[in-house]
DRENVOSE-232008 format. One record per atom (N, C-alpha, C, O): residue number from 1; residue in one letter; atom name; z, x, y. Coordinates in nm, 3 decimals, m for minus. Layout:
BEGIN
<node NUM 'a' 'CA' <Z X Y>>
...
REM end
This chain:
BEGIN
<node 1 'x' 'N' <m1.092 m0.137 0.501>>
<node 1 'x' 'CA' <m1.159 m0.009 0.515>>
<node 1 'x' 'C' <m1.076 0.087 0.600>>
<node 1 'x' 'O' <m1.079 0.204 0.564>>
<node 2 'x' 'N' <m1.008 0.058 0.698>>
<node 2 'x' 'CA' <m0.930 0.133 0.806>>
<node 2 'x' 'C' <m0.809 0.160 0.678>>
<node 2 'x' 'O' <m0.803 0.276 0.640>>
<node 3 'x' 'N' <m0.749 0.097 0.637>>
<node 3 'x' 'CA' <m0.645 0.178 0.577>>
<node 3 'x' 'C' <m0.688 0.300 0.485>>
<node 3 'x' 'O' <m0.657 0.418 0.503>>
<node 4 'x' 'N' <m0.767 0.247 0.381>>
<node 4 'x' 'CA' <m0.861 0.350 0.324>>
<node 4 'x' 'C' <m0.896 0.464 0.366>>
<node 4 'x' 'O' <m0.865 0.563 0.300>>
<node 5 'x' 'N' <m0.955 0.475 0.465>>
<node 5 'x' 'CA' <m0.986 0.582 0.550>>
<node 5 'x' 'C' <m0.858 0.683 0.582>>
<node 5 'x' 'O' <m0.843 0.804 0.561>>
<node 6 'x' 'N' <m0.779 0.593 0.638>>
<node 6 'x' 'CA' <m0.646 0.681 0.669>>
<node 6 'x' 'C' <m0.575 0.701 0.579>>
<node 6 'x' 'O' <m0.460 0.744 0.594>>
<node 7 'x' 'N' <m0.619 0.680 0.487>>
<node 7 'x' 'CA' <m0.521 0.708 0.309>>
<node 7 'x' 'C' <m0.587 0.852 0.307>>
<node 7 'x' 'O' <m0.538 0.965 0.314>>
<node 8 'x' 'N' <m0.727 0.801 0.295>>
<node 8 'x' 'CA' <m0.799 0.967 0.269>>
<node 8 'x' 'C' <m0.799 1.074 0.305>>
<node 8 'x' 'O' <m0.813 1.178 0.241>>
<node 9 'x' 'N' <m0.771 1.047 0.485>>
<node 9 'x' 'CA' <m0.722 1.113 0.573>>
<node 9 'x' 'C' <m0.594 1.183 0.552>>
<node 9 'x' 'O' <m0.585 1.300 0.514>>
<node 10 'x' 'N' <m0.515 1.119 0.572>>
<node 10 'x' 'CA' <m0.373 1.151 0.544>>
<node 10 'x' 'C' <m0.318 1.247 0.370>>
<node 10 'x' 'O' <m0.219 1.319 0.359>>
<node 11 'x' 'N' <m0.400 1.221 0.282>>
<node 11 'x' 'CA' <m0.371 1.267 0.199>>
<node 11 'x' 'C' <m0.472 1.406 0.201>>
<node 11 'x' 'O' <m0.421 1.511 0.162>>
<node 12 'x' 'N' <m0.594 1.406 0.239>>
<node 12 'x' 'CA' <m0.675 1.537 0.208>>
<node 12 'x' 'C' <m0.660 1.643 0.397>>
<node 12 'x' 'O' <m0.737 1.729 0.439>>
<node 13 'x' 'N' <m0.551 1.593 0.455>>
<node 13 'x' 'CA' <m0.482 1.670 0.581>>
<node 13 'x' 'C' <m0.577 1.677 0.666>>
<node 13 'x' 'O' <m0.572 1.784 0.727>>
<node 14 'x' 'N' <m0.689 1.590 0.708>>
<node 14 'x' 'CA' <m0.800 1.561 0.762>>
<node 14 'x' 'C' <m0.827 1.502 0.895>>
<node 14 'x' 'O' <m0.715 1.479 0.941>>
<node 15 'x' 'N' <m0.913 1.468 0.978>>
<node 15 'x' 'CA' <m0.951 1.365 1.098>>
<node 15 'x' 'C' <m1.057 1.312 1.022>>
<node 15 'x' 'O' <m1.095 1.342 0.909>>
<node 16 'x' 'N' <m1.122 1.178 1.150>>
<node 16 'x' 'CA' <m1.280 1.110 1.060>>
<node 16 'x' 'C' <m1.264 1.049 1.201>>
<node 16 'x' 'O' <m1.179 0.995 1.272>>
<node 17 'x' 'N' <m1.435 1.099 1.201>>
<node 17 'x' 'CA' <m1.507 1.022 1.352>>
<node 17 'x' 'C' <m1.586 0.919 1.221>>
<node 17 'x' 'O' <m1.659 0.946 1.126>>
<node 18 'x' 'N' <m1.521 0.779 1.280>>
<node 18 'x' 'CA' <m1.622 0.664 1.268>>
<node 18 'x' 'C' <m1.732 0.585 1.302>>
<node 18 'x' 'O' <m1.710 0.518 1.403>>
<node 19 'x' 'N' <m1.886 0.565 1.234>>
<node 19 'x' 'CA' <m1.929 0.498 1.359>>
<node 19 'x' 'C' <m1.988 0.381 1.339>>
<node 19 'x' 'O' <m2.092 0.353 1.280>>
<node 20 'x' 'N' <m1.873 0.282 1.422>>
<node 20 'x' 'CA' <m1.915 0.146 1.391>>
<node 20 'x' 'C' <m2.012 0.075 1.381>>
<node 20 'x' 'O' <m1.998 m0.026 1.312>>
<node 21 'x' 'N' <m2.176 0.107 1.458>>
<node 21 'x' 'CA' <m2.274 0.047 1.443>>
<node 21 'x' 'C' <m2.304 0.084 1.314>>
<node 21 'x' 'O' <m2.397 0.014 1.275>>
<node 22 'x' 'N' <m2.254 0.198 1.192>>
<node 22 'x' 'CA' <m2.293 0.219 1.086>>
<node 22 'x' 'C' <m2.248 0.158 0.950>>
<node 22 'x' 'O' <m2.293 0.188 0.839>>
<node 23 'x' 'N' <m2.144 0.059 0.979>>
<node 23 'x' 'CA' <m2.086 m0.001 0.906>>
<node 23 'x' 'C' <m2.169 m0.078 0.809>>
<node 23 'x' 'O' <m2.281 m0.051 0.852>>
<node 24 'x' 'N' <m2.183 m0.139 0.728>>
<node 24 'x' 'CA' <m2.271 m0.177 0.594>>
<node 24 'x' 'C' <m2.250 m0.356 0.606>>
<node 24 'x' 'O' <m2.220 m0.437 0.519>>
<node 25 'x' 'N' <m2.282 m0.375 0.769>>
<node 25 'x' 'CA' <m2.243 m0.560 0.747>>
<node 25 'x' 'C' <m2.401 m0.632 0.766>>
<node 25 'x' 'O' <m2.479 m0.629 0.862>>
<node 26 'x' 'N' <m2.412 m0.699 0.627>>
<node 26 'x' 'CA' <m2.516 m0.776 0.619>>
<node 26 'x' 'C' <m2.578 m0.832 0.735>>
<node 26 'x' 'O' <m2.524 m0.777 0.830>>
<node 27 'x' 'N' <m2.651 m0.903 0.770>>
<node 27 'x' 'CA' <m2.676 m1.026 0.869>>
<node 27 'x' 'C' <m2.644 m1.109 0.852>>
<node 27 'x' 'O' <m2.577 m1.173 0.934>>
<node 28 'x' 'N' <m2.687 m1.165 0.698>>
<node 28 'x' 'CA' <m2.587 m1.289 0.676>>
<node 28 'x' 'C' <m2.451 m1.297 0.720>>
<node 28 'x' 'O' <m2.424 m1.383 0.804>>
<node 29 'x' 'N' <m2.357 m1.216 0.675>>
<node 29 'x' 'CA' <m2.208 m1.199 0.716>>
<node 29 'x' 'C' <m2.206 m1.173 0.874>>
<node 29 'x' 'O' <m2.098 m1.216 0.914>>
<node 30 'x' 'N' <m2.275 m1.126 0.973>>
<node 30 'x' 'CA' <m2.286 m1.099 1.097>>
<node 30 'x' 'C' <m2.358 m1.274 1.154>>
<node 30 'x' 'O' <m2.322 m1.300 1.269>>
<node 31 'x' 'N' <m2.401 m1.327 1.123>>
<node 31 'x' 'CA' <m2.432 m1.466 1.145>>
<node 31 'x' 'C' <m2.319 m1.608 1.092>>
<node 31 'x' 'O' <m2.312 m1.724 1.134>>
<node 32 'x' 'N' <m2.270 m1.562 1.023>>
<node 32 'x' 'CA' <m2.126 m1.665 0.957>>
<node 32 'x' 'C' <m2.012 m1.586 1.026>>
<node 32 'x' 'O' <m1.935 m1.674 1.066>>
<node 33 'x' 'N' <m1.975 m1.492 1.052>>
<node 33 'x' 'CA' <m1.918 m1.450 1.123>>
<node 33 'x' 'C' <m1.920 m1.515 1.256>>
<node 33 'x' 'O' <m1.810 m1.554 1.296>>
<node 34 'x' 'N' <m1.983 m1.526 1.303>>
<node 34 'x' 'CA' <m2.036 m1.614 1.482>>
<node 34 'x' 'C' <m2.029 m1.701 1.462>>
<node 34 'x' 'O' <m1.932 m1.751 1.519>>
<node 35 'x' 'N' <m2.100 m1.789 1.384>>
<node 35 'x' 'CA' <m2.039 m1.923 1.336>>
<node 35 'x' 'C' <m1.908 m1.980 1.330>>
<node 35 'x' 'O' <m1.894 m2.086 1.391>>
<node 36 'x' 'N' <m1.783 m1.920 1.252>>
<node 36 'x' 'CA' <m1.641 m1.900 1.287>>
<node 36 'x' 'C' <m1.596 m1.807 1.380>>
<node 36 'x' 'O' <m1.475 m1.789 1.385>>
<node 37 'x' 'N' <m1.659 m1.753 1.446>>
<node 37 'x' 'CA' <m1.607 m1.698 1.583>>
<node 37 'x' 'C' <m1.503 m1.616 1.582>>
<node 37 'x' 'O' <m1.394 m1.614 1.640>>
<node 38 'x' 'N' <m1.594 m1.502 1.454>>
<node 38 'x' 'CA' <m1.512 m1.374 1.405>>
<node 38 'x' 'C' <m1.530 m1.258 1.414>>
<node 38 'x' 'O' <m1.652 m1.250 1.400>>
<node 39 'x' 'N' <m1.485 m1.141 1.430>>
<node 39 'x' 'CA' <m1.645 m1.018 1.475>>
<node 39 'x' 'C' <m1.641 m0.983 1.329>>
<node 39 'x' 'O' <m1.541 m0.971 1.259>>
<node 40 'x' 'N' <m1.755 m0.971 1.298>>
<node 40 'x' 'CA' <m1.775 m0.937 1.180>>
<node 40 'x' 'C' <m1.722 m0.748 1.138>>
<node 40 'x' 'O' <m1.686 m0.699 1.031>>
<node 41 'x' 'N' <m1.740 m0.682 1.283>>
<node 41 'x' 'CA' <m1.631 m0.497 1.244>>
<node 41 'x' 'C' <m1.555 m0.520 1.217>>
<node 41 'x' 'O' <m1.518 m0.470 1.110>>
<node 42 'x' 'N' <m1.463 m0.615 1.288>>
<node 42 'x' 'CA' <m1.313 m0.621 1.305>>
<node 42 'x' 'C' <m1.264 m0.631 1.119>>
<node 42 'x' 'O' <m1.191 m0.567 1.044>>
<node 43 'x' 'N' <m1.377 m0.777 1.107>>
<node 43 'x' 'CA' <m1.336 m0.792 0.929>>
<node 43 'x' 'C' <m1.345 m0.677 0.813>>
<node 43 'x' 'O' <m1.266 m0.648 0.723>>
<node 44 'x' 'N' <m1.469 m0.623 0.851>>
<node 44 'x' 'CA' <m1.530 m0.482 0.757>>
<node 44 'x' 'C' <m1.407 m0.417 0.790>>
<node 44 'x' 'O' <m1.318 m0.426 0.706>>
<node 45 'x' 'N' <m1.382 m0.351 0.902>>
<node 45 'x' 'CA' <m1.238 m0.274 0.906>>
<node 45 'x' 'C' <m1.125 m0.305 0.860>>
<node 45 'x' 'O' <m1.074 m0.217 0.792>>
<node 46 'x' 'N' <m1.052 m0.424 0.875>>
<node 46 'x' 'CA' <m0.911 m0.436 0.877>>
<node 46 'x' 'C' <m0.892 m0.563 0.779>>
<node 46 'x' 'O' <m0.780 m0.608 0.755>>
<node 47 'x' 'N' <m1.009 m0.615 0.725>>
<node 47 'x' 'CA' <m1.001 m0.774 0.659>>
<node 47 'x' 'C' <m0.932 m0.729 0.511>>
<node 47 'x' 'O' <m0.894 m0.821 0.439>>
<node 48 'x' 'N' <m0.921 m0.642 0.482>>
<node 48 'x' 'CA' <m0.861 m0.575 0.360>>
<node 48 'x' 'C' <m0.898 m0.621 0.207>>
<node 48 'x' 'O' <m0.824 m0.643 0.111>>
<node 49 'x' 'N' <m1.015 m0.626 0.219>>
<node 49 'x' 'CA' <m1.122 m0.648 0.095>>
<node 49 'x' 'C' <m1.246 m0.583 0.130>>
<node 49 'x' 'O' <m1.319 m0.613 0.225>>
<node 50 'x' 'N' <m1.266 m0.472 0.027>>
<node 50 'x' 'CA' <m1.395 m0.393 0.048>>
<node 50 'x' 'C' <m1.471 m0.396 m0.087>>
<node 50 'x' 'O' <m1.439 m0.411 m0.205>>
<node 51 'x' 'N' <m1.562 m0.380 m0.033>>
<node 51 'x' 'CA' <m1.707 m0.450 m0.197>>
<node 51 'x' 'C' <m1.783 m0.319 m0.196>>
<node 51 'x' 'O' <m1.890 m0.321 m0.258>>
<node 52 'x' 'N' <m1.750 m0.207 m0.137>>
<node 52 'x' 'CA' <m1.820 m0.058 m0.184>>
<node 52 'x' 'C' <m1.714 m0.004 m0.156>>
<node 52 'x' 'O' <m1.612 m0.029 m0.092>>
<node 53 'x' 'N' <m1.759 0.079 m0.221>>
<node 53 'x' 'CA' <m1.623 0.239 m0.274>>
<node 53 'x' 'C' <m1.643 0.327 m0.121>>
<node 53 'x' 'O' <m1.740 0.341 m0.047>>
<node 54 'x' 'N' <m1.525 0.367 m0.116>>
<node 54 'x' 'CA' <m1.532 0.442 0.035>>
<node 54 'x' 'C' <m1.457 0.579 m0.053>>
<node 54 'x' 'O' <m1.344 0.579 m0.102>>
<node 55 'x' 'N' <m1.593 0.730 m0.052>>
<node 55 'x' 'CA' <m1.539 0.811 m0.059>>
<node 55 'x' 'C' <m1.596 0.907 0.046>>
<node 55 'x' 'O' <m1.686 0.878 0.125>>
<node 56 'x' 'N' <m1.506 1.079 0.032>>
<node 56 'x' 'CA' <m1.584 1.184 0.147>>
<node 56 'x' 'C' <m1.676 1.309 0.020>>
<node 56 'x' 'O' <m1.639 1.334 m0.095>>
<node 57 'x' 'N' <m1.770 1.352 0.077>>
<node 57 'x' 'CA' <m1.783 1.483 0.019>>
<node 57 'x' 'C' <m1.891 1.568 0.109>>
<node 57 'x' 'O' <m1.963 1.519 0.197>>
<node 58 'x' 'N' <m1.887 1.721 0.064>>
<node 58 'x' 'CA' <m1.966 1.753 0.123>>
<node 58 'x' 'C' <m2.111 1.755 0.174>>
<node 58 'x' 'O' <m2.201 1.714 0.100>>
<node 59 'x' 'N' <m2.137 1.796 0.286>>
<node 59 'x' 'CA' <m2.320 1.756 0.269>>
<node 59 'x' 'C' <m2.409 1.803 0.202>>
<node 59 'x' 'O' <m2.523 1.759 0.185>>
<node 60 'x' 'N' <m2.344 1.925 0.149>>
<node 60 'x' 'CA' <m2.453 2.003 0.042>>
<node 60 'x' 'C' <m2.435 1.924 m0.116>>
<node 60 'x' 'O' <m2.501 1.949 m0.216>>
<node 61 'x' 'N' <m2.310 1.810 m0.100>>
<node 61 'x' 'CA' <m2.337 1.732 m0.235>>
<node 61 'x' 'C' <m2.409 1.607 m0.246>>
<node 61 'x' 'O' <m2.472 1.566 m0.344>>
<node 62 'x' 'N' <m2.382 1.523 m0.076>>
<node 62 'x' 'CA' <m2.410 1.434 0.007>>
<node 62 'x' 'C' <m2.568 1.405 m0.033>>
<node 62 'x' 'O' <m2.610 1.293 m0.059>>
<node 63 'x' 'N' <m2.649 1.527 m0.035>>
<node 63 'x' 'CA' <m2.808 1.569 m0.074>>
<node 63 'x' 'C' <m2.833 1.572 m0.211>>
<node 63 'x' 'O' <m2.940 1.617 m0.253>>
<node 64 'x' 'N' <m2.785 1.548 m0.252>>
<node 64 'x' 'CA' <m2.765 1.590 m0.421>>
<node 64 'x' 'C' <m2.785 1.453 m0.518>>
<node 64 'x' 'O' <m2.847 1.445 m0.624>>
<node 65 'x' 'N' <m2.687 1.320 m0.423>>
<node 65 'x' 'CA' <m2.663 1.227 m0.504>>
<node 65 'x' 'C' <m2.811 1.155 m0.531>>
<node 65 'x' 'O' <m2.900 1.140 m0.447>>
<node 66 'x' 'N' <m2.813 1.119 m0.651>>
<node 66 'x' 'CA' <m2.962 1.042 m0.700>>
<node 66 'x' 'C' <m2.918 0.905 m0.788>>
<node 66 'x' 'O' <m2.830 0.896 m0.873>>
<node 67 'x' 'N' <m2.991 0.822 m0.746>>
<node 67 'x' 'CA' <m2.978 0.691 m0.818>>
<node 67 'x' 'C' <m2.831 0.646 m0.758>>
<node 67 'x' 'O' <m2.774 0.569 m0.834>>
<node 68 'x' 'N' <m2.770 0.671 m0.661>>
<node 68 'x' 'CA' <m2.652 0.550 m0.636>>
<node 68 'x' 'C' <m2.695 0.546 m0.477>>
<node 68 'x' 'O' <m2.741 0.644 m0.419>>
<node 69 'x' 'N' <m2.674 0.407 m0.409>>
<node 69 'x' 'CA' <m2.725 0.374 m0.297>>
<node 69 'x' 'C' <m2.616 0.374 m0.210>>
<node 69 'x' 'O' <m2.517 0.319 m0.259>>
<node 70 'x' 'N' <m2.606 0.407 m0.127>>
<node 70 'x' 'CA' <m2.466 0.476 m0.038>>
<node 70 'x' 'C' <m2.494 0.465 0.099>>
<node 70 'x' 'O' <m2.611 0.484 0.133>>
<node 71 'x' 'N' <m2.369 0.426 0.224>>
<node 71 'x' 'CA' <m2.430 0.425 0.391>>
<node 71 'x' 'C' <m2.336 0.535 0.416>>
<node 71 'x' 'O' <m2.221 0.538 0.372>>
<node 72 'x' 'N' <m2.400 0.639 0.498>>
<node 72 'x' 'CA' <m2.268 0.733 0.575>>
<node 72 'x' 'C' <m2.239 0.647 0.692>>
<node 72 'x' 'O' <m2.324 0.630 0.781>>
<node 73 'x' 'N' <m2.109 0.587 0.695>>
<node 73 'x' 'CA' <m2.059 0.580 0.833>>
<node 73 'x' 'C' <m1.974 0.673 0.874>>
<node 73 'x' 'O' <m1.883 0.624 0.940>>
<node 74 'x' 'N' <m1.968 0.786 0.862>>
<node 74 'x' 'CA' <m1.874 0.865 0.951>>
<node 74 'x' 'C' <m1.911 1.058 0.912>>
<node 74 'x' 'O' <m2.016 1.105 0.869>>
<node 75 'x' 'N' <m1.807 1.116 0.939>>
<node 75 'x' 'CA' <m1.761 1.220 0.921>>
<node 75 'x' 'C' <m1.656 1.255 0.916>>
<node 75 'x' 'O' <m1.573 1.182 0.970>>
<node 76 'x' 'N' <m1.603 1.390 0.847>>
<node 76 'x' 'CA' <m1.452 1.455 0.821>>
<node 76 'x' 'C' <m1.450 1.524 0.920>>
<node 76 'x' 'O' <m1.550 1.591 0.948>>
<node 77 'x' 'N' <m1.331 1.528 1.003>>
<node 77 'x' 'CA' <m1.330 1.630 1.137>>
<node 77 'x' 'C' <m1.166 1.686 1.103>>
<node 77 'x' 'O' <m1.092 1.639 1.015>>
<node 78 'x' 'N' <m1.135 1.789 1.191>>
<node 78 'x' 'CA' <m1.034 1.845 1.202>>
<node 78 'x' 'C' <m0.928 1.715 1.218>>
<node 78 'x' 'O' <m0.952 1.603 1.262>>
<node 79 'x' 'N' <m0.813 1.765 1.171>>
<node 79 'x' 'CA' <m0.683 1.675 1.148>>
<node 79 'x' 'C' <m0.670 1.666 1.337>>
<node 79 'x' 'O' <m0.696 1.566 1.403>>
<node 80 'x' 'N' <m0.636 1.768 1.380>>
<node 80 'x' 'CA' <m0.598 1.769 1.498>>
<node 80 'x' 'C' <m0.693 1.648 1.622>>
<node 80 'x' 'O' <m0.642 1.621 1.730>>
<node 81 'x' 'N' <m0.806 1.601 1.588>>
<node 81 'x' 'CA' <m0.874 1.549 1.631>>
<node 81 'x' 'C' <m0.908 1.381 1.612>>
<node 81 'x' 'O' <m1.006 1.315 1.648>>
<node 82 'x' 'N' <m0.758 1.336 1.527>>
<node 82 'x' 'CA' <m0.740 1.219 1.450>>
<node 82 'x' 'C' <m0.886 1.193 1.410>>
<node 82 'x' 'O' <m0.999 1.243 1.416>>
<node 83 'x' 'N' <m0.799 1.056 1.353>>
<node 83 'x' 'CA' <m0.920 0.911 1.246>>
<node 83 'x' 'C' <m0.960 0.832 1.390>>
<node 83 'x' 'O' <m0.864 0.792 1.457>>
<node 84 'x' 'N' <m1.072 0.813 1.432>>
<node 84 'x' 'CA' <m1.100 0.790 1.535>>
<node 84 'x' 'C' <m1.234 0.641 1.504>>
<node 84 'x' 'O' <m1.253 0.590 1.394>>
<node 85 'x' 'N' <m1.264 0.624 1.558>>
<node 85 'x' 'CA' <m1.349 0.460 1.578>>
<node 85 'x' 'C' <m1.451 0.505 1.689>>
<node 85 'x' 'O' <m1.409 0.517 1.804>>
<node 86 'x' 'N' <m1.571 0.527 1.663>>
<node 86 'x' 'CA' <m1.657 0.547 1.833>>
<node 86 'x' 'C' <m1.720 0.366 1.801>>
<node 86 'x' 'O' <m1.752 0.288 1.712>>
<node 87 'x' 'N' <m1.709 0.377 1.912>>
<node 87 'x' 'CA' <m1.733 0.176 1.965>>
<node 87 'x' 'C' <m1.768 0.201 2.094>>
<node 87 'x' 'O' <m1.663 0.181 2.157>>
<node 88 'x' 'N' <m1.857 0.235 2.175>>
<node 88 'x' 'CA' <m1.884 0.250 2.326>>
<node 88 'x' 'C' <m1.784 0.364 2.366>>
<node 88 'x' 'O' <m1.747 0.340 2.481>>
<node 89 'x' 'N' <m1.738 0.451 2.329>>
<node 89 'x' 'CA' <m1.644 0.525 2.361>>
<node 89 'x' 'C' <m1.565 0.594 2.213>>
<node 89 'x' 'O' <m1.623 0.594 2.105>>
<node 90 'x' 'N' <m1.448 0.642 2.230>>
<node 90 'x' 'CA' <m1.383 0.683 2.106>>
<node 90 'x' 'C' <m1.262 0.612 2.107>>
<node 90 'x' 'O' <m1.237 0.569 2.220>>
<node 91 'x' 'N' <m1.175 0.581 2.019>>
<node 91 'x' 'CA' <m1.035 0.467 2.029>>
<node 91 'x' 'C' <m0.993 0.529 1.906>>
<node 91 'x' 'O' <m1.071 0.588 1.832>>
<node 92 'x' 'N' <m0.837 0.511 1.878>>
<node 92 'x' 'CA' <m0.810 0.564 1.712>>
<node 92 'x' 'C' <m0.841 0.426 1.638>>
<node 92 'x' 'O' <m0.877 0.311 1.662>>
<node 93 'x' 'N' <m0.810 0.495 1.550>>
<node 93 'x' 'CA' <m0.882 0.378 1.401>>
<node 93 'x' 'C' <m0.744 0.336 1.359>>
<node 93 'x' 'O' <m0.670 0.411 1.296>>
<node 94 'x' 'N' <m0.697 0.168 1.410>>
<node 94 'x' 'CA' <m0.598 0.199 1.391>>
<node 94 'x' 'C' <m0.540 0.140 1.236>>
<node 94 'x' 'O' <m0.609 0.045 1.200>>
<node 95 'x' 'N' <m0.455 0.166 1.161>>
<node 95 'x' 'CA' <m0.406 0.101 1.003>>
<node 95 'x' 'C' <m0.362 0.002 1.012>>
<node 95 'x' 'O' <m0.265 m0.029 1.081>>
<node 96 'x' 'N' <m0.441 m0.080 0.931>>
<node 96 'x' 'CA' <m0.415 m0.257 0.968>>
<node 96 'x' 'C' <m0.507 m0.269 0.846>>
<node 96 'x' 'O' <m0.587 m0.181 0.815>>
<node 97 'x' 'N' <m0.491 m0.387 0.777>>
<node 97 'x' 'CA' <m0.539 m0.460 0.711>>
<node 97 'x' 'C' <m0.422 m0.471 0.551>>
<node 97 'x' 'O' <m0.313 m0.421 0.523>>
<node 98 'x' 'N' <m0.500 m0.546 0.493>>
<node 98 'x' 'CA' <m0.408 m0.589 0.344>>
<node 98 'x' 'C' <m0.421 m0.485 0.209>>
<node 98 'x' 'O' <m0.530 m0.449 0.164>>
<node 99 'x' 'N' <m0.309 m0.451 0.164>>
<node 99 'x' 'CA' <m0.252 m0.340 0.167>>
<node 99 'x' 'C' <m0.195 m0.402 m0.011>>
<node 99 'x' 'O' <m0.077 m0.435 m0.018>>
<node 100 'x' 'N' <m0.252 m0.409 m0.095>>
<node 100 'x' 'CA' <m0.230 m0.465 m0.202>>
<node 100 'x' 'C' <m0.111 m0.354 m0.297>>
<node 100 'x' 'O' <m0.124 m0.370 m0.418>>
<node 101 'x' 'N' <m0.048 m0.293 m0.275>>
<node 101 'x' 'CA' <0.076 m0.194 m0.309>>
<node 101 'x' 'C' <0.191 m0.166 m0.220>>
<node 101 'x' 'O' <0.275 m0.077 m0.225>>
<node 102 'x' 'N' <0.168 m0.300 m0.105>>
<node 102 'x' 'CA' <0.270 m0.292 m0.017>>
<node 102 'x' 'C' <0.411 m0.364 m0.073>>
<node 102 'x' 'O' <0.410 m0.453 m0.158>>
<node 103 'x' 'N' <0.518 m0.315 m0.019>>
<node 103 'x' 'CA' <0.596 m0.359 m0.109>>
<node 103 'x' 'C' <0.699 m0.496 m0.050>>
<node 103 'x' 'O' <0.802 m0.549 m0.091>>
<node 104 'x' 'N' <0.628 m0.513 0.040>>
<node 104 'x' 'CA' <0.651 m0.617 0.141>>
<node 104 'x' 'C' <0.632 m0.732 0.106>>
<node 104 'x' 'O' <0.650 m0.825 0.185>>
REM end
């Protein structure tokens, strides 16, 4: 999800306040997660497999959408104001995870 974000970012000349308690992680996955003694953000962010489409649009379209079920975790902010992570505070969001067009 973090690379994603900063793809979107980076290509539409953008910032994005994130907010992690809004992230879309089951309980189940937040309970097997603890079990292997994993944080379950860390994975949603950087585990580099995502099972919903991560796009931006405006809020006057945001109101509009009918019949598809969708979580806002964030917002588009000024470029100057980076891709940011609020977690008890603000931190950048940083690009990490698996990267399936890397040429590595």
């Amino acid at each position: 999800l973090s690379n994603e974000i900063r793809n979107i970012c980076n290509e539409s000349n953008v910032g994005a306040k994130i907010y992690k308690e809004k992230l879309p992680i089951s309980k189940k996955t937040m309970k097997d997660c603890k079990k292997i003694k994993q944080n379950a953000y860390n994975n949603a962010l950087y585990g580099g497999e995502e099972f919903e489409l991560v796009f931006t649009a405006p809020k006057r379209v945001i109101s509009k959408i009918k019949g598809v079920r969708f979580t806002i975790i964030g917002e588009i902010t000024d470029k100057k104001k980076g891709v940011i992570l609020l977690d008890n505070g603000e931190r950048p969001l940083i690009k990490a995870g698996f990267d399936h067009f890397s040429q590595k």
